[in-house]
C-alpha positions as CSV (number, residue, x, y, z in Angstrom):
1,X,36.0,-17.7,88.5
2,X,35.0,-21.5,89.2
3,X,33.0,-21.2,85.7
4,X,36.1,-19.9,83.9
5,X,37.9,-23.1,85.2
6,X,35.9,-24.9,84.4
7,X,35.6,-23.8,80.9
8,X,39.6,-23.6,80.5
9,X,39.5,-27.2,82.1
10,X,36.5,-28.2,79.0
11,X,38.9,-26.7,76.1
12,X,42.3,-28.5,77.5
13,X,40.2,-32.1,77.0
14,X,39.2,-30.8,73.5
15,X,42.6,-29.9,72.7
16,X,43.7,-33.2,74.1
17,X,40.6,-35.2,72.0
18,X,41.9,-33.4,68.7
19,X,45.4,-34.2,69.0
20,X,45.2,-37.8,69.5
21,X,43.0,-38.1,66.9
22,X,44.7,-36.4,64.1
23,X,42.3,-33.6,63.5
24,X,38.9,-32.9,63.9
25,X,36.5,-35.9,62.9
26,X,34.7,-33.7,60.3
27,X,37.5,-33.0,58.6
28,X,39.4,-36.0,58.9
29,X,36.7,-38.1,56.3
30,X,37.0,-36.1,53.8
31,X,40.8,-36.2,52.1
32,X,41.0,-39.9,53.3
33,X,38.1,-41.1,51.0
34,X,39.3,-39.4,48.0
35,X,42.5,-41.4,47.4
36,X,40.4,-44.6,47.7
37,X,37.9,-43.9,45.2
38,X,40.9,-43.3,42.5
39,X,42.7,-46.4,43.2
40,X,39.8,-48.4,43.3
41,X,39.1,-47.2,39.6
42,X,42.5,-47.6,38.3
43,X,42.7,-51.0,39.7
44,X,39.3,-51.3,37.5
45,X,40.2,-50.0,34.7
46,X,43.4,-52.3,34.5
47,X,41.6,-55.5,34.7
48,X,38.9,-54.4,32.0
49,X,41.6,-52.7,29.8
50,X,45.6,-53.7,28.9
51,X,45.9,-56.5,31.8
52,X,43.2,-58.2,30.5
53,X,42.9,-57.1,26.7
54,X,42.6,-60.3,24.0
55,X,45.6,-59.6,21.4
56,X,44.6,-59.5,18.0
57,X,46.4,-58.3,14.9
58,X,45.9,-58.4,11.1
59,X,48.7,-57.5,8.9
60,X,47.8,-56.1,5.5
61,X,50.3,-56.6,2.1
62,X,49.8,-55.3,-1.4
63,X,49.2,-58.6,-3.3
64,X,48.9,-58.0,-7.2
65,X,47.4,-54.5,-6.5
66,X,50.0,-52.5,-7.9
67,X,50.8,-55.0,-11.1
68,X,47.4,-57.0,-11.9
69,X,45.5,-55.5,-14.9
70,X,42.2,-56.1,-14.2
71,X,39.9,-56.5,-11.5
72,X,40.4,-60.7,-11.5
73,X,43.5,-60.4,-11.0
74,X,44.0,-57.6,-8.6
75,X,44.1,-58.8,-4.9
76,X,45.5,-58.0,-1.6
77,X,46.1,-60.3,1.7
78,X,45.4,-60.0,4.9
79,X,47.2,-62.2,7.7
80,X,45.9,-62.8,11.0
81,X,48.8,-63.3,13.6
82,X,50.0,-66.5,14.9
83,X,50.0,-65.0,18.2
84,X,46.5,-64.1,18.4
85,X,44.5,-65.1,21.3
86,X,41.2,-66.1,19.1
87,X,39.1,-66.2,15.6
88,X,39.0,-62.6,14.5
89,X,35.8,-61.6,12.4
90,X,36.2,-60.1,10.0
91,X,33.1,-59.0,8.1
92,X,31.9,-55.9,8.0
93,X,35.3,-54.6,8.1
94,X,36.8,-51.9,5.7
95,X,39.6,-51.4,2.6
96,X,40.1,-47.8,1.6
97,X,42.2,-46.9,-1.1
98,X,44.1,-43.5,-1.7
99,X,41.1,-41.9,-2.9
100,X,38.9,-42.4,0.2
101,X,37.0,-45.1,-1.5
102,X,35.2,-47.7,1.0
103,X,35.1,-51.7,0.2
104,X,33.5,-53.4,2.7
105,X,34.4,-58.0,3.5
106,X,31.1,-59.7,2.8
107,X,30.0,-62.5,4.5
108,X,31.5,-65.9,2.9
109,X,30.8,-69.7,3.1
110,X,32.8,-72.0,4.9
111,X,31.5,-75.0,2.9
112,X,31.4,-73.7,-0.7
113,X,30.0,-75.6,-4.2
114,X,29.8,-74.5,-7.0
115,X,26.5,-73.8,-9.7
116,X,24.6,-73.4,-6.5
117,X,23.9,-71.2,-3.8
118,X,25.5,-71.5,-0.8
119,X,24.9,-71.1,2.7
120,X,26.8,-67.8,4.3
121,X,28.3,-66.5,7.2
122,X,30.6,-64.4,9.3
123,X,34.0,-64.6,7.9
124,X,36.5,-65.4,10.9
125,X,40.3,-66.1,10.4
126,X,42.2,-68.1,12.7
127,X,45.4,-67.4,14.1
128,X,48.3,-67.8,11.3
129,X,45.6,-68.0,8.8
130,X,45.3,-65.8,5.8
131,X,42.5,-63.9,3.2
132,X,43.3,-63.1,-0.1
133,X,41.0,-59.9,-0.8
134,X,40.0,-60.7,-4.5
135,X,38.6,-57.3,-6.3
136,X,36.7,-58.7,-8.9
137,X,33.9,-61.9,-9.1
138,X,34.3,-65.2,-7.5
139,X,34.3,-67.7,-10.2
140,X,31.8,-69.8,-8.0
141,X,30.1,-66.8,-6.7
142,X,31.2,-67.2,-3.5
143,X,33.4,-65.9,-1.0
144,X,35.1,-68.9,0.4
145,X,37.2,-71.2,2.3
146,X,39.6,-73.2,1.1
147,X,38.9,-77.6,1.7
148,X,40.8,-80.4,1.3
149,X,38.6,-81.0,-2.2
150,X,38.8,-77.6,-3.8
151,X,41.4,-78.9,-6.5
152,X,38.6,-80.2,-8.3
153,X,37.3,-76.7,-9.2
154,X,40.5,-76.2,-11.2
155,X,39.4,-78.0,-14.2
156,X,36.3,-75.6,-14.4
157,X,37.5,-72.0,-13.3
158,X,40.0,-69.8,-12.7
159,X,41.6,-68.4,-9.7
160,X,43.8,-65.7,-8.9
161,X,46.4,-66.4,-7.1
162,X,45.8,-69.8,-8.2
163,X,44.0,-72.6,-6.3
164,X,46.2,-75.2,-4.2
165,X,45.8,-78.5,-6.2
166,X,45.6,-81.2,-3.7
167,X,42.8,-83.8,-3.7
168,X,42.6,-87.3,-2.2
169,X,44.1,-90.3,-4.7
170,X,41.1,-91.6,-6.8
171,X,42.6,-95.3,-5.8
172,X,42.7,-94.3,-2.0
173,X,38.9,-93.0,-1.9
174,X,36.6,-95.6,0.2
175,X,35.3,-98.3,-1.2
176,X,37.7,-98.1,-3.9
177,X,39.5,-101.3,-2.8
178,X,36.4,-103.3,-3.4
179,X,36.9,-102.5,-6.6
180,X,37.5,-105.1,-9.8
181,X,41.1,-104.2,-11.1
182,X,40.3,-102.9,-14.6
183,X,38.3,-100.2,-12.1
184,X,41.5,-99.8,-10.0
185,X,44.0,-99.6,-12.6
186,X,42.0,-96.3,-13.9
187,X,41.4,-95.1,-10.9
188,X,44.9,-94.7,-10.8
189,X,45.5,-93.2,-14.1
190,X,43.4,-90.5,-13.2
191,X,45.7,-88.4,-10.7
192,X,44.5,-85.9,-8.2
193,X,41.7,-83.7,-8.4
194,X,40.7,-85.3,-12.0
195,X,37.2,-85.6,-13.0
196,X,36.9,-89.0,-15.0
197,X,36.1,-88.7,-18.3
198,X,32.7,-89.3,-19.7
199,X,34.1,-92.0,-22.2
200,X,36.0,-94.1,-19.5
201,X,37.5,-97.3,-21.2
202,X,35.1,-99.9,-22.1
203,X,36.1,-102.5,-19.8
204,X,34.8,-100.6,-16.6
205,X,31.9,-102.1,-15.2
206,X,28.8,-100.5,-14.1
207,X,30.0,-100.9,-10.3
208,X,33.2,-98.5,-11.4
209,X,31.2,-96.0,-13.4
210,X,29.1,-95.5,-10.3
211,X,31.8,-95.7,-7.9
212,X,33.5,-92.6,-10.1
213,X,29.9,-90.8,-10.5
214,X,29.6,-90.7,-6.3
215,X,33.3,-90.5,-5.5
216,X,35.6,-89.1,-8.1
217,X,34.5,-85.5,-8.3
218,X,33.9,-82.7,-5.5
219,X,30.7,-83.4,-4.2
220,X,31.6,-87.2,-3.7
221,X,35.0,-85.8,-2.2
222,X,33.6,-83.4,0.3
223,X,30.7,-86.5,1.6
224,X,33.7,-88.1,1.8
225,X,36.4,-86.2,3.9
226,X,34.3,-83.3,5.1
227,X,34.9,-84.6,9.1
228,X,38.5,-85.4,8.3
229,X,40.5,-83.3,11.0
230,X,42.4,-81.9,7.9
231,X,39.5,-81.2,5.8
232,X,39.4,-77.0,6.1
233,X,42.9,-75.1,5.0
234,X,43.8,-71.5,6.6
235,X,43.2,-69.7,3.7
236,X,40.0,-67.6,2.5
237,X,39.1,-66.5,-0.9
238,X,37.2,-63.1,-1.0
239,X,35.4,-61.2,-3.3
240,X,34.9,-57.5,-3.5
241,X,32.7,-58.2,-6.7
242,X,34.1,-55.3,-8.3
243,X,34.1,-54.6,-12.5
244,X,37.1,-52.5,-12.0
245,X,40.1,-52.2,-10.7
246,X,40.6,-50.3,-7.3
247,X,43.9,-50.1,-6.7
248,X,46.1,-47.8,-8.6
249,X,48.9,-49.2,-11.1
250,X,51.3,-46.4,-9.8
251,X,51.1,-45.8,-6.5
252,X,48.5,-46.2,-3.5
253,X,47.5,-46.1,0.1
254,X,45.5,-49.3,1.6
255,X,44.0,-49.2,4.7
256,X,42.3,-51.7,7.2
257,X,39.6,-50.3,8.9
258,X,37.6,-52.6,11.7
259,X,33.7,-53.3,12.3
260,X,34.1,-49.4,14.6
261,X,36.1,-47.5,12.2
262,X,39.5,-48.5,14.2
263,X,42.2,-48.5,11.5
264,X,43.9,-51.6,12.2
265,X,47.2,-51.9,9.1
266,X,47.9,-50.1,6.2
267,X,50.6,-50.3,3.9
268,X,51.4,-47.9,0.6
269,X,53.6,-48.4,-2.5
């Protein structure tokens, strides 16, 4: 009998011990890690994922695609949002028409001449800054962004939607104060973004003719104001390089699609 009390005395302290403690110890770790380990990815995945996420949006809208004739003419624009956190890239992105027909963004160049080849790179919009998607050729072989010079290439080519025309005063360029003022006075004749003529009057100097050969045309423009803070514009010309249209005259379906196939607008007509 003393063993049997003193085995009912040994399971009384057990009971007591398993009580107090809210279970047996084995089974007690168990349940209480699992919760744990799902909060502590949730709480993961929300700063990696929406709590953390950059915004960036790119509206799409038809341009000339449904009226333009021919490849030229036929563009589309894209818009970056004013709200977006940062620069989106945007080559190597996608344009598919109704037919299922891929058109990839080249790369483009940010400082752009033309009869030369330029220097290229990622295309990246700003936020509030816009693209016009040009079909055909460029003009200057380039897909580029648009400067504070660019008027200049108006009296040589032709764009579509048509180029900005905005170029520093002739008279206002530096040095041109030193000028004599048979050299000012047509200077001022000129207007913006005019290339002096090869014939200038025959009272200009040899000190005018050279100031117009190194300032008065684009290249002399762009040494001039490239590192103006107001050089660069928002907007980017680019150029599928297409012969043909793609973009139906009728009706259509364009679609955005990013560098990982994430369809990002579309719009239809």
């Amino acid at each position: 009998m003393p063993n049997a009390a003193v085995v009912f005395l040994l399971i009384v302290v057990l009971a007591v011990i398993w009580f107090t403690q809210g279970g047996l110890p084995i089974t007690s770790r168990g349940p209480a890690n699992t919760p744990q380990s799902q909060s502590s990815v949730q709480n993961g995945g929300a700063q990696n994922g929406a709590a953390g996420e950059e915004k960036i949006e790119v509206s799409l809208s038809n341009g000339s695609a449904q009226s333009a004739d021919k490849a030229a003419d036929e563009y589309i624009e894209l818009r970056a949002s004013y709200s977006n956190t940062k620069p989106v890239n945007i080559t190597g992105w996608r344009l598919e028409n109704k037919e299922g027909e891929k058109y990839f963004i080249p790369s483009g160049s940010k400082l752009a001449y033309s009869a030369r080849a330029n220097a290229e790179g990622l295309i990246t919009l700003e936020p509030n800054a816009r693209a016009y998607v040009v079909t055909g050729k460029s003009p200057i072989n380039s897909s580029f962004l648009i400067n504070f010079c660019m008027g200049f290439f108006n009296e040589q080519y032709q764009f579509k939607p048509s180029l900005f025309t905005s170029c520093p005063a002739p008279e206002k360029e530096p040095g041109a104060e030193n000028e004599n003022d048979a050299c000012y006075s047509y200077l001022r004749s000129l207007g913006s973004c005019k290339t002096p003529s090869a014939n200038p009057p025959l009272n200009i100097d040899s000190d005018c003719r050279q100031f117009l050969d190194q300032r008065v045309n684009y290249a002399g423009c762009v040494d001039a104001h490239r590192n103006d803070g107001n050089f660069y514009g928002n907007e980017w010309r680019i150029y599928l390089g297409q012969k043909e249209e793609i973009w139906s005259n009728v009706r259509d379906s364009i679609k955005l699609f990013d560098q990982n196939s994430n369809l990002v607008a579309e719009t239809s007509y």
